[in-house]
C-alpha positions as CSV (number, residue, x, y, z in Angstrom):
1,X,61.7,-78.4,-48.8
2,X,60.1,-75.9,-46.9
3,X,62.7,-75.9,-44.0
4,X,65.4,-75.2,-46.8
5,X,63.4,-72.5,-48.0
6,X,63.3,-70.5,-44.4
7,X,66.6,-70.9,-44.4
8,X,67.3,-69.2,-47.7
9,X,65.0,-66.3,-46.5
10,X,67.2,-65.7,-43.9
11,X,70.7,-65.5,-45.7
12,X,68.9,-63.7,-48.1
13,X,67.6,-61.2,-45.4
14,X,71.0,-61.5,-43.8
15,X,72.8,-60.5,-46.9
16,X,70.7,-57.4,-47.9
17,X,70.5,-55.9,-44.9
18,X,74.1,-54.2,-45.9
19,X,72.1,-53.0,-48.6
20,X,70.4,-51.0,-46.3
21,X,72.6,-49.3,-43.9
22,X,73.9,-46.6,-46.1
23,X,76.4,-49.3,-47.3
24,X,79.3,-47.3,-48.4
25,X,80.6,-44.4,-46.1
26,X,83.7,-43.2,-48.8
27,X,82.0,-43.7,-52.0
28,X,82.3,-40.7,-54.8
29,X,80.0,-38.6,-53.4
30,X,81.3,-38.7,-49.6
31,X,79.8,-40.0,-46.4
32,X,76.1,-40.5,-46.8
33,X,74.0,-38.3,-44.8
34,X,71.8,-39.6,-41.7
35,X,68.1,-39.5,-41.8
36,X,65.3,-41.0,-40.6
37,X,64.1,-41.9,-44.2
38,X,67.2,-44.7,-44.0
39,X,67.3,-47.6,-42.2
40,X,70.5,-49.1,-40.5
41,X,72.0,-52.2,-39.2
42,X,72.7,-53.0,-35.3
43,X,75.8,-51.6,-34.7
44,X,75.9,-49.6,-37.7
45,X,78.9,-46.9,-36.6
46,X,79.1,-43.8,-37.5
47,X,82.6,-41.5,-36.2
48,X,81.5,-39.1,-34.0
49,X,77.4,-40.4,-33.6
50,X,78.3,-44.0,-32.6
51,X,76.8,-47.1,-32.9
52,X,73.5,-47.4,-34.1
53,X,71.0,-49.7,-32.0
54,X,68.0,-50.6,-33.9
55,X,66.0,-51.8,-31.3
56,X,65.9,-47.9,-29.6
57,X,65.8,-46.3,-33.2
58,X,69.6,-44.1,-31.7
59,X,73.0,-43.8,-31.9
60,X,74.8,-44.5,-28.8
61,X,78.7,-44.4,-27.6
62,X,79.3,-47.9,-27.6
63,X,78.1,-51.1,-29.7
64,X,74.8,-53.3,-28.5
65,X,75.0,-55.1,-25.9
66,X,78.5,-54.2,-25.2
67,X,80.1,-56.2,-22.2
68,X,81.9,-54.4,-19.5
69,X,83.9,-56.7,-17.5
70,X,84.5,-54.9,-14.6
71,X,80.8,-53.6,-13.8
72,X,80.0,-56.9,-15.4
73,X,76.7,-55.5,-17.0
74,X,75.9,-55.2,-20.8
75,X,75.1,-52.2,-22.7
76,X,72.2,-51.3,-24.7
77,X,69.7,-48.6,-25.6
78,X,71.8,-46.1,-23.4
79,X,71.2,-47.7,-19.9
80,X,73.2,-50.8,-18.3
81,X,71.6,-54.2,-17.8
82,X,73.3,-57.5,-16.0
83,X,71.6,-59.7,-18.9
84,X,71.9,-58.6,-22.7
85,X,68.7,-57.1,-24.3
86,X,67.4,-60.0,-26.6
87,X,65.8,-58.4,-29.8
88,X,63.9,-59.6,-33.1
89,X,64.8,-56.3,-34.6
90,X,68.2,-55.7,-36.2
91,X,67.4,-53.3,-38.9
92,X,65.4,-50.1,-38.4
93,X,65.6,-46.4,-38.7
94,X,66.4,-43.6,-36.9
95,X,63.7,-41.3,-35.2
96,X,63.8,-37.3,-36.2
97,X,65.3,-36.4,-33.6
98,X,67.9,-38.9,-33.6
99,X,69.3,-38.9,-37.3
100,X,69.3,-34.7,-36.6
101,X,71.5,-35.1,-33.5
102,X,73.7,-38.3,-35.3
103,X,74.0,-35.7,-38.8
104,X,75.4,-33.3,-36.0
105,X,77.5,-34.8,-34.2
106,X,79.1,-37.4,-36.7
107,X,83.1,-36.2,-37.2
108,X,83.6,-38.2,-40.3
109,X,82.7,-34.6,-42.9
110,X,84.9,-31.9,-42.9
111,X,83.0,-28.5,-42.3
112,X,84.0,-25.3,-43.6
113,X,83.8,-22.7,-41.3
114,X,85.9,-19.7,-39.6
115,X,89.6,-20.9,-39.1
116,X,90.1,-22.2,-43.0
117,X,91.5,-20.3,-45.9
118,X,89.3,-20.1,-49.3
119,X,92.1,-21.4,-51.2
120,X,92.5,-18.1,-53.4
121,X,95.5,-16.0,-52.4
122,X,96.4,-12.6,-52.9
123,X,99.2,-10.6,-53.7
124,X,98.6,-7.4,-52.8
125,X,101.6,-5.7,-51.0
């Protein structure tokens, strides 16, 4: 009994960790905005930021341990390993500086700025 109880735990932690991670990008309201008061999934992506590795709390450019076959080394945390980084932690949140630098960076929010029209017209001559 007890054994079949872990192992509802773990689906169970499994299936809300979605819950988590800012879960819907598009919703009604729009992307959701990064901070350091949410917590994420490994591998979490975000256009722009990149994938988010939980273990070292950032965003990086390409997914955890990420295999490149022809250096043959495995990515993670921002440096290059020959062995993947092994990890209790798949769920955490950003540090300060990190969700500031992901909210940034990210490409998936149109900004307003110099270069677009308000929309209103005129018709002076």
């Amino acid at each position: 009994m007890k054994r079949s109880h872990k192992i509802a735990l773990v689906l169970l932690g499994g299936a809300s960790a979605g819950a988590f991670s800012g879960c819907s990008q598009s919703g009604a309201g729009g992307p959701v905005r990064i901070s350091a008061q949410s917590v994420y999934v490994n591998d979490y992506y975000i256009p722009g930021a990149g994938y988010y590795h939980a273990p070292f709390h950032r965003f990086y450019p390409y997914p955890y341990n990420f295999y490149d076959s022809r250096q043959r080394m495995y990515f993670f945390g921002g440096q290059w390993g020959y062995s993947p980084f092994l990890s209790p932690i798949n769920i955490s949140s950003p540090t300060d500086d990190a969700a500031r630098l992901a909210e940034a960076t990210r490409t998936d929010i149109v900004r307003g700025g110099f270069g677009r029209t308000s929309g209103v017209y005129s018709t002076w001559s």
